[in-house]
C-alpha positions, 0 to 999 in steps of 0.5 A: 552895078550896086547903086545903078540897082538901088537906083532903080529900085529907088525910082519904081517905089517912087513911081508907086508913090506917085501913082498912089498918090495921083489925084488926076490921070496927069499924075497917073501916067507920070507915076506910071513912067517913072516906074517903068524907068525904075523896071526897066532898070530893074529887068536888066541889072537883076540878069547882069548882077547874076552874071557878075557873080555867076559864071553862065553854066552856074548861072543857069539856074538862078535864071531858072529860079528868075523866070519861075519868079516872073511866071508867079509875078505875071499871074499874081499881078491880074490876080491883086489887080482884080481883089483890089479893083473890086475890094480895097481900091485899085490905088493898092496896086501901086501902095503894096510896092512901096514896103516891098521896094522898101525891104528891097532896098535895104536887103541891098544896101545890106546884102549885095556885094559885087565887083565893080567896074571901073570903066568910062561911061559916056551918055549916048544922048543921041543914040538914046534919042533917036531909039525913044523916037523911033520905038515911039513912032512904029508903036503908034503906027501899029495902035492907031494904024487902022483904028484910031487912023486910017493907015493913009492918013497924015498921021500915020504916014507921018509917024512911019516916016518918023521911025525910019527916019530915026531908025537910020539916025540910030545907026548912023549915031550908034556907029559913032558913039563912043560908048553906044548904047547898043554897040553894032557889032552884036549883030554880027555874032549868030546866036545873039540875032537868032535869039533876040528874034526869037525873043521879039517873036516870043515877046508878040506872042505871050504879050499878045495873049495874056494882055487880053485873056484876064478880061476874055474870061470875065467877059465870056465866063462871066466871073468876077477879075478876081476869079479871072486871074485865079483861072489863070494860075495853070499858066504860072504853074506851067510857067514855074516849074519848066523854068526851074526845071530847065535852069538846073538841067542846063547847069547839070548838063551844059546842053540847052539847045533843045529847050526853047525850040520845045518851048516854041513848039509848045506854044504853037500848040497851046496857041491852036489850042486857044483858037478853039475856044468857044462861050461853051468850053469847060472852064478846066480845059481852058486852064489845060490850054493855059498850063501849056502856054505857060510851058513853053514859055518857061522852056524859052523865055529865060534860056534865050538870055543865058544863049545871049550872056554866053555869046559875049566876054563878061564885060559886054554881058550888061550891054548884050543882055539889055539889046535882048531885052529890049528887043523882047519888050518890042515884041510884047509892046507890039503883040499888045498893041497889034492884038488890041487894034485887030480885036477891036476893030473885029468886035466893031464889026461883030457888033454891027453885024450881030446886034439887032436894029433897035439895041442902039451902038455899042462902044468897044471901049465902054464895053466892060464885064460890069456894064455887060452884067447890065444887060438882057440875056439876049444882047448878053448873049450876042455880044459875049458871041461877038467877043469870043470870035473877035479874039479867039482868031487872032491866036491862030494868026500868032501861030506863024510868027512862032513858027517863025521863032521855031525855025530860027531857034534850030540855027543856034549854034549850042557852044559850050557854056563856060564855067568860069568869069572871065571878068576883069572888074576890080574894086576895093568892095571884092577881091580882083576877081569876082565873088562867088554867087553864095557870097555876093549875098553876104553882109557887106562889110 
């Protein structure tokens, strides 16, 4: 995995060049999909190494110390975003990678020993086809259905057809591939099912949420993106210390059942708690609704990756871990994109109804908290009214759906977390069996 690791460290530098760089949107996008090849390899092979070199009761708490890392990335990243948008220019979102990928790339090169696997490896060129295909398709339906589009219209009923057409042509190719990208028989071991869905629902939830609260409190607060996203550091907080927390309780204890079931329990909670928010509530409670959110997302988020890696045998533990992500990067595609197209078409709404005769239409899309500034204290006040109500529901209508991870995480059979690799990878860089996490990070020779 060393070179496929380095590969897309590679990639996501390159793409952060390219995105610094970009003199049009063209450019842009392009920079943007070439780091998302690079993280999405990234994601995968970051939890796979660990489970090279880790058996999964030992494993536990590196990824707790993981999911603590991505709590404090998820709220650094609105964080810079706002400082550099409003000071130094937005290019040094992607600028600020390029000597941390760098450092990452030689630690890497230098450091990372692991075993390697010498296995026959087969594109699944028509698997991989058929799942961008559909994937694609359900994503725009759930964007443009709606908004964009009516859901009769051609477009959208086109797309549909798309995605089940392709989703079917999946099936048929994965059961034929000879090294499947997501090979079937996975869904038929319990845990994997349930903690994939859970996962997905996990995915609609957070994604749902935190893709829109940076610009809810600058527009309902009125604070600037940098202070928006420091409002948000109760959440990485939350997030940091229960997945840390977890990961060596589970080491220590083998028992992990019980901690994405409170997870889940937790962010139903946190989001009633968001439902309620109004123009007037305290800034400090809202960080209190916050803190809870990123609690339950500490308890559940990485706990379901070790529940997928403890189901499998080490050698199909890459392929396991990358169908659960996958399925979880769904989820969040989805939650942002239902979010967006239900919070949008409610604040058109809104704006039509609450807005007086002469103030003229408001574009969703062009309202910003700089044009907001702009404005008279009346239509101010409307339209930060209009976008309150707009999105505060819809944290109510994620509540079923983590009702529903809740309900299927008590279904987990909690087996046993093993305290050995059973890993058959073989290689002139390791001995026959694989290294021990302390030394897989020591100087290659």
């Amino acid at each position: 995995r060393k070179p496929l690791f380095i590969g897309a460290l590679s990639l996501f530098v390159a793409g952060s060049i390219i995105g610094g760089l970009a003199p049009s949107m063209a450019w842009l996008i392009t920079g943007r999909a070439v780091q998302g090849l690079g993280g999405g390899g990234l994601m995968i092979l970051s939890q796979s190494i660990i489970a090279d070199v880790a058996p999964v009761r030992e494993r536990a708490k590196y990824m707790g110390a993981m999911g603590a890392v991505f709590g404090i990335a998820a709220v650094a990243g609105p964080v810079l975003g706002g400082w550099f948008t409003t000071g130094v220019g937005w290019r040094w979102a992607f600028w600020m990678n390029v000597p941390l990928g760098g450092l990452a790339i030689v630690l890497a090169v230098i450091y990372l020993r692991l075993p390697r696997h010498n296995l026959p490896v087969k594109l699944d060129v028509w698997g991989i086809a058929t799942m961008v295909l559909a994937v694609t398709s359900t994503i725009l339906v759930v964007s443009w259905g709606g908004t964009t589009y009516a859901w009769a219209s051609p477009v959208i009923l086109g797309l549909a057809v798309v995605a089940v057409a392709c989703g079917v042509g999946f099936v048929f190719a994965e059961r034929r591939a000879a090294e499947p990208i997501i090979p079937l028989h996975v869904f038929a071991n319990r845990n994997f099912v349930l903690s994939t869905a859970a996962g997905l629902v996990m995915g609609v939830a957070m994604f749902g949420t935190v893709s829109y609260l940076p610009t809810y409190l600058q527009m309902v607060t009125g604070v600037s993106a940098t202070a928006s996203g420091l409002m948000t550091l109760p959440m990485m907080a939350g997030i940091m210390v229960t997945a840390l927390v977890t990961g060596q309780l589970a080491s220590r204890t083998g028992r992990y059942k019980w901690m994405p079931i409170v997870g889940s329990a937790l962010l139903i909670v946190a989001l009633i708690f968001l439902s309620t928010l109004t123009v007037t509530t305290p800034v400090v409670l809202t960080m209190v609704y916050l803190f809870v959110f990123g609690t339950g997302l500490g308890f559940g988020q990485q706990i379901l990756v070790l529940i997928v890696q403890n189901a499998f045998p080490d050698r199909e533990v890459g392929t396991a871990t990358a169908a659960n992500n996958f399925f979880r990067e769904i989820g969040a595609s989805i939650g942002g994109a239902v979010v967006g197209a239900l919070f949008s078409g409610r604040l058109s709404q809104l704006l039509a109804e609450r807005l007086p005769a002469g103030a003229g239409e408001v574009s969703t899309q062009s309202l910003t908290p700089g044009l907001l500034a702009q404005l008279p204290d009346a239509l101010r006040t409307v339209i930060v009214g209009a976008y309150n109500d707009a999105l505060t529901p819809i944290f109510l209508l994620l509540v079923p759906l983590m009702a529903v991870s809740f309900v299927l995480l008590l279904f987990i059979k909690e087996d046993p977390l093993r305290a050995s690799l059973d890993d058959s990878a073989t290689g002139a860089d390791v001995p026959s069996n694989a290294p021990a996490a302390a030394d897989a990070l020591s100087p290659a020779a």
